[in-house]
BALOBA-1460 file (C-alpha; in Angstrom, 3 decimals):
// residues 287
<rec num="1" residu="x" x="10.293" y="13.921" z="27.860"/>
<rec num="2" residu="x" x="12.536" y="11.282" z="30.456"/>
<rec num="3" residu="x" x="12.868" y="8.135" z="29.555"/>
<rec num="4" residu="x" x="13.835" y="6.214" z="32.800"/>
<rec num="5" residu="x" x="15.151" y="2.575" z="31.816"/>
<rec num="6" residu="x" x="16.088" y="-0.481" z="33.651"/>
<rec num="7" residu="x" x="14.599" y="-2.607" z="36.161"/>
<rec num="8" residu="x" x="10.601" y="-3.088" z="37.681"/>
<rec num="9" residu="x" x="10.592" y="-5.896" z="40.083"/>
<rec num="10" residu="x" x="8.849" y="-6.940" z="43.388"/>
<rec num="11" residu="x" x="10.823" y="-6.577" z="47.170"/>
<rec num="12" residu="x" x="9.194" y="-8.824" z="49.810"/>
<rec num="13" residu="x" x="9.866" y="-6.755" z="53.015"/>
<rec num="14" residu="x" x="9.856" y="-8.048" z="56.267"/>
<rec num="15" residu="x" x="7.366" y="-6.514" z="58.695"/>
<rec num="16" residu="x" x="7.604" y="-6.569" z="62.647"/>
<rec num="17" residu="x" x="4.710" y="-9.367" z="62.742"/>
<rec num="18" residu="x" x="7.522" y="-11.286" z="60.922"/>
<rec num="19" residu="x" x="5.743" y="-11.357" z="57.384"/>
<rec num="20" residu="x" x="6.679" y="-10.539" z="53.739"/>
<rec num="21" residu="x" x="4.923" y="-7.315" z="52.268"/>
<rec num="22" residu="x" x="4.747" y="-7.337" z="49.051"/>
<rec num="23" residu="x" x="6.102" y="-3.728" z="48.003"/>
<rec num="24" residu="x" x="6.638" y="-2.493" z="43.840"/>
<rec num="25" residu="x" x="10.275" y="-1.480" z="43.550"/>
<rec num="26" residu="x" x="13.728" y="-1.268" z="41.380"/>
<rec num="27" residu="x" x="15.674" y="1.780" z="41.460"/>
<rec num="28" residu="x" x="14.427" y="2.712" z="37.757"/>
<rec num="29" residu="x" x="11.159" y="1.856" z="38.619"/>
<rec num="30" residu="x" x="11.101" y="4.316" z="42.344"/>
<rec num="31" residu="x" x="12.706" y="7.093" z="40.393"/>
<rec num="32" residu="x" x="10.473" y="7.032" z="37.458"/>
<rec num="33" residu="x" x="7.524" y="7.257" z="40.002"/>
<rec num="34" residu="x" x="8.777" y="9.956" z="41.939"/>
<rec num="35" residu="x" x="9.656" y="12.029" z="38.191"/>
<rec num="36" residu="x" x="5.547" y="11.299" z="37.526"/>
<rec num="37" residu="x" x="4.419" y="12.396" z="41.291"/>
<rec num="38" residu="x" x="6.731" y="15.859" z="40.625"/>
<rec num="39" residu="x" x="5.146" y="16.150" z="37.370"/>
<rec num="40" residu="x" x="7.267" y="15.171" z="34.810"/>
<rec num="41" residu="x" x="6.387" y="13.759" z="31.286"/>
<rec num="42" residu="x" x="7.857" y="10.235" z="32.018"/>
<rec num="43" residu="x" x="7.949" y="6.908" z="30.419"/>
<rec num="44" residu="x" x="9.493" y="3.674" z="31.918"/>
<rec num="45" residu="x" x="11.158" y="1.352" z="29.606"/>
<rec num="46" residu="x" x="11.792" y="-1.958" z="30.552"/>
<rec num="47" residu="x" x="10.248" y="-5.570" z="30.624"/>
<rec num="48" residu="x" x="7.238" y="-5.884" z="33.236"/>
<rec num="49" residu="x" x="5.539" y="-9.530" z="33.134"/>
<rec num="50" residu="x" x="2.508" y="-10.438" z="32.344"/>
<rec num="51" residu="x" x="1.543" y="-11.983" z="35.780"/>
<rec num="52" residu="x" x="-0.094" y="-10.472" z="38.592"/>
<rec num="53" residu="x" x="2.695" y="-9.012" z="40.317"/>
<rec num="54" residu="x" x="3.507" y="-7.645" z="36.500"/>
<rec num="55" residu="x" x="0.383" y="-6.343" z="36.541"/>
<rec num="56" residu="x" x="0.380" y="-4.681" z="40.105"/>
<rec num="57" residu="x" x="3.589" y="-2.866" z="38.736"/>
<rec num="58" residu="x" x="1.770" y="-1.272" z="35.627"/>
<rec num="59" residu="x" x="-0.950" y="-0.319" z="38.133"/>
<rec num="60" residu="x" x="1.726" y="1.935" z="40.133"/>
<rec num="61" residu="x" x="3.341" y="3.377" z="36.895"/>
<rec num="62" residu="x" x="-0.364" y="4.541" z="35.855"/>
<rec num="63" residu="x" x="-1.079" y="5.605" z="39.082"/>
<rec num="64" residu="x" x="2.362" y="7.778" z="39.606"/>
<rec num="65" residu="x" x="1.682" y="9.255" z="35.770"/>
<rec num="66" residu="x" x="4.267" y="7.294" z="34.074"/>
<rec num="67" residu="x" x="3.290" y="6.249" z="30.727"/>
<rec num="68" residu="x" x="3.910" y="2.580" z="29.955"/>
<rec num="69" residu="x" x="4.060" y="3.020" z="25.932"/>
<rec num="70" residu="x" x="7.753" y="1.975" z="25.958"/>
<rec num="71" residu="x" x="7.051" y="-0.826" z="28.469"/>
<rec num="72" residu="x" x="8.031" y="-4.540" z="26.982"/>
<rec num="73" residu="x" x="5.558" y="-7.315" z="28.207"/>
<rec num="74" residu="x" x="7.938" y="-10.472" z="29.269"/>
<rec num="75" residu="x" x="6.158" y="-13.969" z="29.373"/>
<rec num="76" residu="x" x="8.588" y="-15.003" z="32.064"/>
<rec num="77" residu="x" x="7.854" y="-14.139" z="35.826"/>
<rec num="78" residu="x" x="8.146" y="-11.228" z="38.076"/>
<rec num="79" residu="x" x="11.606" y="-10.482" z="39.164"/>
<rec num="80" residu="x" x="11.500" y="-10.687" z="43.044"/>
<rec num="81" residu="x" x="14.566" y="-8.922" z="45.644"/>
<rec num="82" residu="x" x="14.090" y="-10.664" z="49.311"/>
<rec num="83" residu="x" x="15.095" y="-7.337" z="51.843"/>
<rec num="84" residu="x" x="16.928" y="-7.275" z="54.737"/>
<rec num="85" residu="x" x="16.268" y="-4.510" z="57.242"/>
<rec num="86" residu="x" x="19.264" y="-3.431" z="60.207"/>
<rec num="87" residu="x" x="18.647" y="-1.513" z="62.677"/>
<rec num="88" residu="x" x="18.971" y="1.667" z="60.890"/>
<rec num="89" residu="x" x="16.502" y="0.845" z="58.499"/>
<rec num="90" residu="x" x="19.429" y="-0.011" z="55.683"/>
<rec num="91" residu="x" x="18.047" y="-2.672" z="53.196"/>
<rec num="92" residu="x" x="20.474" y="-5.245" z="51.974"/>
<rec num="93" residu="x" x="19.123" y="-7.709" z="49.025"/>
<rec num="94" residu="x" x="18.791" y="-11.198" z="47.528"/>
<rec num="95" residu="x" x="17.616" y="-11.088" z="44.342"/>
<rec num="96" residu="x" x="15.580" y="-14.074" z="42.083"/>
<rec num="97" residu="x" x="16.391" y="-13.271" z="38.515"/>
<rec num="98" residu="x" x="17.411" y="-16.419" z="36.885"/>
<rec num="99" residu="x" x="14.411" y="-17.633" z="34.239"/>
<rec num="100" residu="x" x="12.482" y="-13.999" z="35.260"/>
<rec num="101" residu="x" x="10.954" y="-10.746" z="34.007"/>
<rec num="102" residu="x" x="13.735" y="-7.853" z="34.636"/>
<rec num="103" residu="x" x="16.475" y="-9.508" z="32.189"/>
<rec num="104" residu="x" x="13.970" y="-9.446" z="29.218"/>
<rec num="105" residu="x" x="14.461" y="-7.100" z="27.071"/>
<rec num="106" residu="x" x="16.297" y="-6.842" z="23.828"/>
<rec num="107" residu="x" x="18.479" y="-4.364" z="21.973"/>
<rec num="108" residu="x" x="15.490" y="-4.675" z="18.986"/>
<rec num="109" residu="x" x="13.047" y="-4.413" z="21.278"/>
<rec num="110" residu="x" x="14.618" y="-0.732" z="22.199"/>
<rec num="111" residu="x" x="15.052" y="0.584" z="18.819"/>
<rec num="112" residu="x" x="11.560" y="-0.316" z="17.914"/>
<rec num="113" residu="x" x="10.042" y="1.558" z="20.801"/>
<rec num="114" residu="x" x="12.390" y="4.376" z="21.195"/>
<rec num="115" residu="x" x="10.052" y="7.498" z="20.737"/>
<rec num="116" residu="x" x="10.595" y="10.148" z="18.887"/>
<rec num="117" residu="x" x="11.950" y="13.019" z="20.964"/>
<rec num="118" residu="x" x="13.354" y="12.582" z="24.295"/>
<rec num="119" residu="x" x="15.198" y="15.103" z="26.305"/>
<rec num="120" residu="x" x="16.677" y="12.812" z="29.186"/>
<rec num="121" residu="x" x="17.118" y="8.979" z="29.671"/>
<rec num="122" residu="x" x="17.819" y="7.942" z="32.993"/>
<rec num="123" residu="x" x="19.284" y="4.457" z="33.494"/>
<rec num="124" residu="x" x="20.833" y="1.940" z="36.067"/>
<rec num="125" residu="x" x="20.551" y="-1.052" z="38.667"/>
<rec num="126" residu="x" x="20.178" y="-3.972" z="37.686"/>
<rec num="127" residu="x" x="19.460" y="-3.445" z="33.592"/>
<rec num="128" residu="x" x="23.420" y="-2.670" z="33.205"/>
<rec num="129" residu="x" x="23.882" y="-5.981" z="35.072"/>
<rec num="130" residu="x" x="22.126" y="-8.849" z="33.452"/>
<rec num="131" residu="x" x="21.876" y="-10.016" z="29.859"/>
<rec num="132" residu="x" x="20.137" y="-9.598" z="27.389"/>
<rec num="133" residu="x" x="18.664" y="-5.936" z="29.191"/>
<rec num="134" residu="x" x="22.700" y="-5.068" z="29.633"/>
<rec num="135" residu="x" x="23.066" y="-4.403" z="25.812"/>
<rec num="136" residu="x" x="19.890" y="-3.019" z="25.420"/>
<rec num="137" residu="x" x="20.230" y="-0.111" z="27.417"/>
<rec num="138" residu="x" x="23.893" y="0.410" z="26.336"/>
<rec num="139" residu="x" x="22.780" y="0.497" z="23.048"/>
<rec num="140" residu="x" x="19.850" y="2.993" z="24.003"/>
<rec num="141" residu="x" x="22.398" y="5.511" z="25.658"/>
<rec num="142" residu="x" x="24.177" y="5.474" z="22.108"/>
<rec num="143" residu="x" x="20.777" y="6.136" z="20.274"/>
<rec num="144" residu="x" x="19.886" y="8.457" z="23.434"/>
<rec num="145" residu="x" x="23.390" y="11.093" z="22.737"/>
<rec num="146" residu="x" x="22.795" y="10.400" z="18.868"/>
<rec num="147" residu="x" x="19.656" y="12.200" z="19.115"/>
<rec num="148" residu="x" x="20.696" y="14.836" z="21.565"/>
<rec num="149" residu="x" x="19.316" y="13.679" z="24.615"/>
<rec num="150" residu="x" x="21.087" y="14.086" z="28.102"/>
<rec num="151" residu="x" x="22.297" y="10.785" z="30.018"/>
<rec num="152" residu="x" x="22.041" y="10.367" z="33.678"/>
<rec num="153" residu="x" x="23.286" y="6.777" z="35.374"/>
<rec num="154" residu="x" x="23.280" y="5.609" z="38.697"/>
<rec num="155" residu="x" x="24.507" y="1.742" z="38.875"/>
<rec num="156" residu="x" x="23.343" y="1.076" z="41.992"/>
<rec num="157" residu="x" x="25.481" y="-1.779" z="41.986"/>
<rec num="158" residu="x" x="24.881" y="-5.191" z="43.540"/>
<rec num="159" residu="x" x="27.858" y="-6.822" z="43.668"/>
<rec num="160" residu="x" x="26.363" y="-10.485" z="44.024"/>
<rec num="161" residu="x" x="24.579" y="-9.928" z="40.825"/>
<rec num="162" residu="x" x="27.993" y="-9.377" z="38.789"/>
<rec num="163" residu="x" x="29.511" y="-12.673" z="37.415"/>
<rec num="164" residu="x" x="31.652" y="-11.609" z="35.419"/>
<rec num="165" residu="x" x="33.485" y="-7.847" z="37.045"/>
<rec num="166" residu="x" x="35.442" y="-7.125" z="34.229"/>
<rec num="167" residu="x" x="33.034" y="-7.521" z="31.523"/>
<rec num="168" residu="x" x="31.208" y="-5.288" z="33.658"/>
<rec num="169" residu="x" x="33.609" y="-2.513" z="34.174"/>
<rec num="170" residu="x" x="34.293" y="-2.171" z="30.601"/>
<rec num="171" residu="x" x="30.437" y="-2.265" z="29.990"/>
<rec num="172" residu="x" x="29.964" y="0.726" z="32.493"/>
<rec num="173" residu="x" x="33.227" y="2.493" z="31.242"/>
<rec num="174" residu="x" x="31.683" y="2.264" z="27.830"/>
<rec num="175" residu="x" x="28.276" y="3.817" z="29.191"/>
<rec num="176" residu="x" x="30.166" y="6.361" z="30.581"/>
<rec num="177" residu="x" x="31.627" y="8.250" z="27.967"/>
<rec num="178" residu="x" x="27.804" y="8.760" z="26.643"/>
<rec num="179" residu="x" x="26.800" y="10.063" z="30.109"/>
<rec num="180" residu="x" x="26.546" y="13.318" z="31.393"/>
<rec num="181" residu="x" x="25.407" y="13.257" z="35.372"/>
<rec num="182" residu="x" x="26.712" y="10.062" z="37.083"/>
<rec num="183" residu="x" x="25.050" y="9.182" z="40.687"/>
<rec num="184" residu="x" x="27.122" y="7.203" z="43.268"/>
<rec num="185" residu="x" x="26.213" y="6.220" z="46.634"/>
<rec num="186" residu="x" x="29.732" y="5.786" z="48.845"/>
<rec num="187" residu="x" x="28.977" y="1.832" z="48.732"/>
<rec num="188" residu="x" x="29.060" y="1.994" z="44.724"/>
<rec num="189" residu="x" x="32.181" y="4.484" z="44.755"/>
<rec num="190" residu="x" x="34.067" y="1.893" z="46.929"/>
<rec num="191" residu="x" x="33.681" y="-1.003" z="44.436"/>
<rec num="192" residu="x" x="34.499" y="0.878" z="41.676"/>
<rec num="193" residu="x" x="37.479" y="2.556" z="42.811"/>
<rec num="194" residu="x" x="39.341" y="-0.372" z="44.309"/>
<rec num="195" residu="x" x="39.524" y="-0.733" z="40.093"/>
<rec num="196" residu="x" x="39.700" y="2.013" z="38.734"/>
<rec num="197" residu="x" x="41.821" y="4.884" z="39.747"/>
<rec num="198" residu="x" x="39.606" y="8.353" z="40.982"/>
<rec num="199" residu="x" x="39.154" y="9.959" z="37.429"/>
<rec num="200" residu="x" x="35.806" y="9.832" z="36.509"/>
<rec num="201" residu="x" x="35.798" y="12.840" z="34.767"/>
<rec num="202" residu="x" x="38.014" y="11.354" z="31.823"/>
<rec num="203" residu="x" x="35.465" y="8.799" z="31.531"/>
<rec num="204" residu="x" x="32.992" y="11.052" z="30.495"/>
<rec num="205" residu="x" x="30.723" y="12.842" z="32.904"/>
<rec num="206" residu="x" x="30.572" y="16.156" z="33.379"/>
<rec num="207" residu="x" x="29.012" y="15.831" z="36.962"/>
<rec num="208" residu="x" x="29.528" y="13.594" z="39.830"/>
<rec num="209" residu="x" x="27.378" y="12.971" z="42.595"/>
<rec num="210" residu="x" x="28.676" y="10.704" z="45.820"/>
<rec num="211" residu="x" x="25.872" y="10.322" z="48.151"/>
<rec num="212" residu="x" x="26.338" y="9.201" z="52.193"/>
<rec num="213" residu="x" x="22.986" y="8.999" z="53.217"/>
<rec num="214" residu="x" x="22.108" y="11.036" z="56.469"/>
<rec num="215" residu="x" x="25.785" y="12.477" z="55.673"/>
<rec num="216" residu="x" x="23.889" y="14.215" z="52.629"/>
<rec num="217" residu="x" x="25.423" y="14.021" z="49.118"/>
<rec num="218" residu="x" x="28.892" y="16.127" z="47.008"/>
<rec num="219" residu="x" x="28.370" y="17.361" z="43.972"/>
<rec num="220" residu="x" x="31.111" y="17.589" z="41.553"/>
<rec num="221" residu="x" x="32.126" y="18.977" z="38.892"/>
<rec num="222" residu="x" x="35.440" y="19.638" z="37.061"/>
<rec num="223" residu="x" x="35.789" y="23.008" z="39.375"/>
<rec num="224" residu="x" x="34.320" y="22.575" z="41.682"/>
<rec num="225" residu="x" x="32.813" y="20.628" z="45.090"/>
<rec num="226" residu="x" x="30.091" y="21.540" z="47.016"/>
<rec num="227" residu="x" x="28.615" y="19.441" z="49.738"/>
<rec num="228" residu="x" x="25.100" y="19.277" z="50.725"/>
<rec num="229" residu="x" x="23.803" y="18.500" z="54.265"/>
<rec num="230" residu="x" x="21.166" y="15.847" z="54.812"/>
<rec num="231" residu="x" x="17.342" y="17.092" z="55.527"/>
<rec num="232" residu="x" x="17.106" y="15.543" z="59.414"/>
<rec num="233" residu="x" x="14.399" y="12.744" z="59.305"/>
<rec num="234" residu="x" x="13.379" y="10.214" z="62.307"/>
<rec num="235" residu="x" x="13.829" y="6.951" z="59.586"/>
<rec num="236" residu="x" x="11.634" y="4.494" z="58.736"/>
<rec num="237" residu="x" x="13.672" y="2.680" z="55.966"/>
<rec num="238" residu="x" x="15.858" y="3.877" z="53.475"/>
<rec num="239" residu="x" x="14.561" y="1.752" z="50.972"/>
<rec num="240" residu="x" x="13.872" y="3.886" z="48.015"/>
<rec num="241" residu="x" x="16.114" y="6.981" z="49.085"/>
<rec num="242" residu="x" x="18.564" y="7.257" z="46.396"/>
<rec num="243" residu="x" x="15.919" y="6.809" z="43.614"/>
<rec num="244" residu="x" x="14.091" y="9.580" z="44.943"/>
<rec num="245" residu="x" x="17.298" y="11.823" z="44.904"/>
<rec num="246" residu="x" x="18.079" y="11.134" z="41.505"/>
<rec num="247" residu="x" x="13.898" y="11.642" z="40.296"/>
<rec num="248" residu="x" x="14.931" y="15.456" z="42.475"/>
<rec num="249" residu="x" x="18.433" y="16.268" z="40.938"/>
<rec num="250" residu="x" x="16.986" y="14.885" z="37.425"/>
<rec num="251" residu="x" x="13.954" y="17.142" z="37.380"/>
<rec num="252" residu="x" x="15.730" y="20.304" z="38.911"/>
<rec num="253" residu="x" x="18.495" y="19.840" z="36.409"/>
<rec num="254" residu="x" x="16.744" y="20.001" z="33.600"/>
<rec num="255" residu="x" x="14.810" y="22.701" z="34.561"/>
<rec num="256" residu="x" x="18.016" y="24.688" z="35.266"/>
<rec num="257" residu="x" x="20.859" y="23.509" z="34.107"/>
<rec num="258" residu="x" x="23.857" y="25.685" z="35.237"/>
<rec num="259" residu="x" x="22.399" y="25.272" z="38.823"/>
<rec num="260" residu="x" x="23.661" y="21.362" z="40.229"/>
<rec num="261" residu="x" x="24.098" y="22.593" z="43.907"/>
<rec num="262" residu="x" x="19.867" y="23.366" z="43.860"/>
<rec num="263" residu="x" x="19.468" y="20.019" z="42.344"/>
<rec num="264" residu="x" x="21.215" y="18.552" z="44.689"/>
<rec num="265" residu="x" x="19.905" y="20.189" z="47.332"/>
<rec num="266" residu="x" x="16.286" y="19.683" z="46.079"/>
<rec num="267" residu="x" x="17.389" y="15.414" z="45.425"/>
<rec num="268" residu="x" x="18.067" y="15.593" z="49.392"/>
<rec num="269" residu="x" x="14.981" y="16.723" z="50.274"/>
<rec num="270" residu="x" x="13.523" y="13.739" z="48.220"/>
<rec num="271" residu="x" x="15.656" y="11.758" z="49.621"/>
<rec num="272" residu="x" x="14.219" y="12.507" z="53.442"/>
<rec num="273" residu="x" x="10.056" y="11.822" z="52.317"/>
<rec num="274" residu="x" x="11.740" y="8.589" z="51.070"/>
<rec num="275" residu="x" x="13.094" y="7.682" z="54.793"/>
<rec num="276" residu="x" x="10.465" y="9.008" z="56.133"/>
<rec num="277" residu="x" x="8.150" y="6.075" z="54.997"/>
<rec num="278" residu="x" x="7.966" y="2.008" z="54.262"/>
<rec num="279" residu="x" x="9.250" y="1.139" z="51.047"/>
<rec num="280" residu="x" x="9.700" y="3.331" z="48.087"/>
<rec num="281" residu="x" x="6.318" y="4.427" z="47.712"/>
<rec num="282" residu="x" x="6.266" y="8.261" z="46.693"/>
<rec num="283" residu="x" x="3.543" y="10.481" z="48.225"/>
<rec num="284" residu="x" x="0.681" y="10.955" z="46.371"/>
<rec num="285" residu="x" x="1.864" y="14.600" z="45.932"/>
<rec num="286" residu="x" x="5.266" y="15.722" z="46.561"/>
<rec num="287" residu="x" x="5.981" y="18.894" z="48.249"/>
């Protein structure tokens, strides 16, 4: 059983005509899709609204076999992220979250959900950014190690989102001593390290992954480094790519745990359907 936690939201994507298409997404939200599509037993907790869009978003969980029994229903609106496409196909964001959907979710609201038995939680984005969701799912990686789960975070960090950047360090730092795989991309490593000095591993994880998008993704350990080539893909959009990698690793992990290169390798190969297509829809099957 994976728990993936954090945020389900709306992106309003330009297309060529010059229009917004209205496309499901959150990093949480992508990677607990692409865990249902590979077959995982899967549930998505976070706060989905109770308006359309809110609605549109339970309709993909359902349809990607993620079960919504931990899902909180918020009164408030859809959280929307307006994306920016360059010429690579490299997404930048502005994100709507005052007064909205994503924030709303409480530290009760977790304990009185949490299930039973659960073997991973997955967490990240924009739930270890905004309050009230921000002590929520700290509190839920506590309850996750107390009960012998495994912890894998990716903070896919948006820096414009982040009032307050050393309330959230220390928030993170504390996250990280719970956490056993934790996910970088080179634009998250950056910001982090221009505060904290390279030693991850005394925070807590016992693996490191830095990916560089067509540059592939290092895994790391205490003993070791291994690099892993990108899959070649003509791009569409990255949009999606790193949540896809992590749904890969996750899965493969699990299944095998002394084995992080083949999860890595098999998170690439994710990574390049992801590209491959508009928006972070997964395949209806994958591979």
């Amino acid at each position: 059983m994976i728990v993936v936690a954090g945020e389900a939201l709306i992106d309003l994507i330009p297309t060529a005509s010059g229009d917004l298409s209205i496309n499901p997404g959150g990093g949480p939200f992508n990677t607990a899709r692409w865990l249902g599509r590979l077959g995982a037993d899967v549930a998505f907790l976070g706060s989905i609204a109770a308006d359309p869009l809110g609605q549109r978003l339970r309709d993909e969980l359902v349809d990607a076999r993620v079960a919504l029994d931990l899902v909180v229903t918020s009164a408030l609106p859809t959280t929307v992220a307006l994306a920016q496409l360059d010429d690579a196909g490299s997404a930048s964001y502005r994100f709507y979250t005052d007064g909205t959907s994503v924030p709303d979710l409480t530290t009760q609201q977790v304990q009185a959900q949490w299930p039973p038995t659960v073997d991973a939680l997955y967490l990240g984005g924009l739930g270890l950014m905004l309050e009230p969701v921000a002590s929520a799912l700290t509190d839920a990686v506590v309850l996750a190690r107390e009960r012998g789960a495994m912890v894998m975070v990716d903070p896919n960090i948006r820096p414009s989102l982040i009032e307050d950047r050393v309330a959230y360090l220390a928030r993170l730092e504390g996250v990280l001593e719970h956490t056993d795989v934790l996910k970088l991309s080179v634009d998250d490593a950056a910001w982090l390290l221009t505060a904290w000095e390279p030693t991850l591993f005394a925070r807590g994880p016992r693996i490191v992954i830095l990916t560089a998008g067509a540059e592939g993704a290092t895994v790391f350990t205490a003993a070791t480094e291994t690099h892993i080539p990108a899959v070649p893909v003509e791009p569409v959009d990255t949009i999606g790519a790193g949540d896809s990698f992590s749904a890969g690793f996750l899965l493969r992990w699990l299944q095998a745990r002394d084995d992080v290169v083949d999860a890595t390798r098999f998170g690439t190969r994710l990574a390049s359907l992801a590209c491959a297509q508009r928006g972070a829809r997964p395949p209806a099957a994958v591979l």
